[in-house]
C-alpha positions in Angstrom: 107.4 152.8 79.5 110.4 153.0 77.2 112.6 154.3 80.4 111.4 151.1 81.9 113.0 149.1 79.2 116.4 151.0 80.0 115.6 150.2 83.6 115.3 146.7 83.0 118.6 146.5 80.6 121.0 148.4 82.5 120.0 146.8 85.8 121.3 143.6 84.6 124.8 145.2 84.7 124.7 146.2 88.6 122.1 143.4 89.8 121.8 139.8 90.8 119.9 139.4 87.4 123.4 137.2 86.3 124.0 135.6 89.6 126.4 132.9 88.7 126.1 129.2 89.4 129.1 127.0 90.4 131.7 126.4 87.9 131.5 123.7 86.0 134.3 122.2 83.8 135.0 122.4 80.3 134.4 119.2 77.8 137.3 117.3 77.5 136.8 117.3 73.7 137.0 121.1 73.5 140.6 121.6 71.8 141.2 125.4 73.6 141.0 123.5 76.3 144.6 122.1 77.8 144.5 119.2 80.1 145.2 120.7 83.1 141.9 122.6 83.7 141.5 126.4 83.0 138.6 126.6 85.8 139.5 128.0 88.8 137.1 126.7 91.8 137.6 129.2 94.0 135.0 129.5 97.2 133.5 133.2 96.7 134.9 134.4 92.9 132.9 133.1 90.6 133.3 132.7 86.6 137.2 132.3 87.2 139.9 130.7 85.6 143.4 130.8 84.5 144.2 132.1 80.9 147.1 129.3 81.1 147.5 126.8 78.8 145.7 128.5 75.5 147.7 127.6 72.4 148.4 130.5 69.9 149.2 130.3 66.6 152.7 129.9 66.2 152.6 126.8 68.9 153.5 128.8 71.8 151.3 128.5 74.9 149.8 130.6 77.6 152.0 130.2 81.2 149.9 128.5 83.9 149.7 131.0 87.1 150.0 134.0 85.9 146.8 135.8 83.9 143.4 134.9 85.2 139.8 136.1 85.0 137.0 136.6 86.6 134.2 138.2 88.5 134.6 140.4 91.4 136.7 140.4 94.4 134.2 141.4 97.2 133.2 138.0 98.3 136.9 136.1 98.3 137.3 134.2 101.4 140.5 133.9 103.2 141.4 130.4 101.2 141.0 132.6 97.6 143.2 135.0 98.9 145.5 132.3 99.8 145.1 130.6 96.5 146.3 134.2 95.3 148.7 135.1 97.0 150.7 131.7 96.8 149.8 129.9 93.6 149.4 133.5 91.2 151.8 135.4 93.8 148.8 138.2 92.3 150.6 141.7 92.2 147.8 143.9 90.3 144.2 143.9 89.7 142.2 146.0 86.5 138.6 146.4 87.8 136.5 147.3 84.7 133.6 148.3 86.8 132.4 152.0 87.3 132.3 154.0 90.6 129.0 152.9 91.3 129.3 149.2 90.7 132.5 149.1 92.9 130.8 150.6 95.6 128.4 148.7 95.9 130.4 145.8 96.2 133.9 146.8 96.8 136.9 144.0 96.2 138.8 142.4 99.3 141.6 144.5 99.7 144.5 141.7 99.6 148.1 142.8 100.3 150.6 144.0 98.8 148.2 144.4 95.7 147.5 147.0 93.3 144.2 148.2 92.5 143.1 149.8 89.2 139.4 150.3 88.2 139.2 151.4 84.7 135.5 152.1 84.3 135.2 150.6 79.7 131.0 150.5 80.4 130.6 153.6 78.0 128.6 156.7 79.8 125.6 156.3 78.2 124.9 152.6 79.6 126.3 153.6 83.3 123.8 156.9 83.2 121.5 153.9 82.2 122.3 151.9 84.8 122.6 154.7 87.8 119.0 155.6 86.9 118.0 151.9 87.1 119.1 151.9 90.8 118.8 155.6 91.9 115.5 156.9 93.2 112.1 155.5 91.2 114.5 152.7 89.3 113.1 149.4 89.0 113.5 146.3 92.2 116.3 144.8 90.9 115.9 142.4 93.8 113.4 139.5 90.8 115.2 141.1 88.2 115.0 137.4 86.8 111.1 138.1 87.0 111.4 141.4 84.8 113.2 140.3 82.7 111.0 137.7 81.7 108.1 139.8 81.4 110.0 142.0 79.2 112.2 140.3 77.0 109.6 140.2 74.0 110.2 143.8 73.1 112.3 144.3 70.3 113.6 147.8 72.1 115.4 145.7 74.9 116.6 142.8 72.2 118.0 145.6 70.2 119.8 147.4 73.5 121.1 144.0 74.0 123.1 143.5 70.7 124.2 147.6 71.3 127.0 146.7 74.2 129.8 144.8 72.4 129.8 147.3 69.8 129.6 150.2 71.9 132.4 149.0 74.5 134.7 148.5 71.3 134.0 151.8 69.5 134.1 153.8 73.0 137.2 156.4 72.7 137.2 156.3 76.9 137.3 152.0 76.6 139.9 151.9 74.0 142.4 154.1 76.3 141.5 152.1 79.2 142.2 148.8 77.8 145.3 150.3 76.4 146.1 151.2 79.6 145.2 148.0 81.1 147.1 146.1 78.3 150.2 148.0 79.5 149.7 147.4 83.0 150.0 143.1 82.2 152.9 144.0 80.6 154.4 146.0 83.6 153.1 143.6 86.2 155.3 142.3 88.5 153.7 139.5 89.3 150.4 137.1 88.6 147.3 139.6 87.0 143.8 139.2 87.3 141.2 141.4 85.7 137.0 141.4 86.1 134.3 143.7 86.2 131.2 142.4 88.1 130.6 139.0 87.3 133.7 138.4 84.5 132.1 138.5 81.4 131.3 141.0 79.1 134.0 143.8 79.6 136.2 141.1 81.5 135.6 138.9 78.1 136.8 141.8 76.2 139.7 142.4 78.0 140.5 138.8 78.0 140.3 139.0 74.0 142.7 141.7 73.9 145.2 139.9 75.9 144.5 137.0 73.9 145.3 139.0 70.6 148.4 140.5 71.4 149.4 137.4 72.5 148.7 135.9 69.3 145.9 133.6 69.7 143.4 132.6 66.7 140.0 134.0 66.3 138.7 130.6 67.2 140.8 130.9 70.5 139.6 134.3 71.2 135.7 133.3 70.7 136.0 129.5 72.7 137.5 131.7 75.9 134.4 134.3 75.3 131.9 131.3 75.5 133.5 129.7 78.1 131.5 131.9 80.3 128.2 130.8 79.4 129.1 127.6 81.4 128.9 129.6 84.5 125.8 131.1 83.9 124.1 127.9 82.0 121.8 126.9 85.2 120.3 130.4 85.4 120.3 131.2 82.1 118.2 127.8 81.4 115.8 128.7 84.5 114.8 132.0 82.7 114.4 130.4 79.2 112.2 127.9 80.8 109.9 130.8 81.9 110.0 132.7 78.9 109.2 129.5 76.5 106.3 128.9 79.1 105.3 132.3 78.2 105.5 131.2 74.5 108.2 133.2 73.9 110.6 132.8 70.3 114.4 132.7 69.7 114.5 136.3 69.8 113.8 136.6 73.7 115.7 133.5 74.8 118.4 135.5 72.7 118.8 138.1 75.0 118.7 136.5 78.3 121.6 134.5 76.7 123.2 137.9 76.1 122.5 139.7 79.2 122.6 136.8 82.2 125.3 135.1 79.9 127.2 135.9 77.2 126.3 136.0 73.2 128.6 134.6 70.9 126.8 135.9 67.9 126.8 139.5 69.6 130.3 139.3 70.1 131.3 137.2 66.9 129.5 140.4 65.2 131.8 142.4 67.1 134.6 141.1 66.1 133.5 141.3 62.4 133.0 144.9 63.1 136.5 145.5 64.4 137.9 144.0 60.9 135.2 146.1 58.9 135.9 149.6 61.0 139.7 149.3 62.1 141.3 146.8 59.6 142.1 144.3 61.8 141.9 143.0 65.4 146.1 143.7 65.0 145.7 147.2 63.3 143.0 148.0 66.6 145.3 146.9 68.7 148.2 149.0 67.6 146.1 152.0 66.4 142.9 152.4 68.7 143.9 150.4 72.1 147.8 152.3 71.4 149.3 148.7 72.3 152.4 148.7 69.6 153.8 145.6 68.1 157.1 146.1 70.3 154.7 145.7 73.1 153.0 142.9 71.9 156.1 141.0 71.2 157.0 141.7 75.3 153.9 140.7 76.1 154.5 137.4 74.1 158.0 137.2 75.9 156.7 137.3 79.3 153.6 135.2 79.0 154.0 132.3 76.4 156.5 129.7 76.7 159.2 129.0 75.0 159.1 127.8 71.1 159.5 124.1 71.0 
């Protein structure tokens, strides 16, 4: 039983448990969101959009056309690629999936880009999820189904809440994201980073960039959420059954968290940053090895100029 639990939890990373719905767009009283729309409606990347626009904290804002994120590349159609290639003139793309995940679905190989998978899932969830889909693992094919049967365990709500800080804390994620920090900064053209479906390692990523760029923490958290807008149809479905089930707060908590994204997880995870490192700037500079002349490149390249 308790390796079923693991089953069920690390599935979620490598299965349609998260399929995303369409994109829908942001409220127009949201104030991190710029009046040109972040949301990128492209025809077979889901959970996309364009990190332009954001405003940090000495006034400057984020460049249109040049960072985005998302999920994965494996179903873009020949009019993303176009979208690409003409509107981001995309150069490089940071995969944050492991081997597995990218085989399974590889990205479209678009040209004249470069590939880089950094796998920031730490090893003890990706041996978790290769067991969930190696031989005797669960059907991931109604993981939405097992999930609901299974959410009321406080096991699985507490493996839940685990991620964030274990992506953060993980030695082997900090260099990657160090590395893929450097690797915006190198780019010679438009960026775009994901893992499977562009939200919880994506998301961290995204936060990073955001940080060295120096966004608030407000900033950082309203991008994180902006996620949950992709997944808010299928995240509702599963509630639906759950609460039919007469399940509490605490299992609707962690189909937020694993078919979409928590914001108390990851507000917790930033709190734990500041608590264990300093500061988001001290982890930065000290764990993820990004250094404040780099930072103050990155802000060169990708904010605008200072009105």
């Amino acid at each position: 039983m308790k390796k079923l639990f693991y089953w069920v939890f690390a599935a979620t990373l490598i299965s349609g448990a998260g399929m995303l719905t369409s994109c829908t767009n942001a409220s127009a009283d949201n104030p991190v969101v710029p009046a040109r729309q972040r949301v990128i409606h492209f025809e077979g990347i889901e959970n996309a959009r364009d990190m332009g626009g954001l405003v940090m904290q000495d006034g400057r804002t984020v460049r249109f056309d040049m960072l985005v994120r998302s999920g994965n590349l494996s179903k873009a159609t020949d009019a993303d690629v176009a979208i690409l290639q003409n509107q981001y003139r995309l150069s490089d793309v940071f995969d944050f999936r492991f081997e597995q995940e990218e085989t399974a679905a590889p990205d479209r190989v678009i040209s004249g880009v470069s590939y880089t998978r950094l796998s920031t899932l730490p090893q003890s969830f990706i041996s978790m999820a290769s067991m969930a889909s190696g031989s005797g693992g669960v059907d991931t094919r109604d993981m939405g189904a097992l999930l609901a049967q299974y959410l009321f365990d406080p096991r699985l709500q507490t493996m839940a809440k685990q991620l964030y800080p274990a992506i953060v804390t993980d030695q082997q994620a900090q260099a990657y994201y160090g590395q893929f920090l450097r690797g915006v900064l190198a780019a010679r053209g438009g960026v775009l980073w994901h893992c499977s479906q562009g939200k919880d390692r994506a998301g961290w990523a995204s936060a990073f960039v955001l940080a060295a760029l120096g966004a608030s923490r407000d900033v950082i958290v309203e991008d994180f959420d902006m996620s949950n807008q992709s997944y808010a149809a299928k995240v509702e479905a599963l509630s639906a059954q759950v609460r039919d089930k007469e399940g509490g707060d605490a299992a609707v908590a962690v189909i937020k968290a694993l078919v979409g994204v928590s914001r108390e997880n990851f507000e917790a995870t930033l709190d734990l940053i500041d608590q264990q490192y300093g500061s988001m700037a001290q982890y930065l500079e000290k764990q993820l090895g990004f250094s404040k002349e780099e930072q103050a490149q990155l802000r060169a390249k990708y904010l605008t100029a200072a009105k």
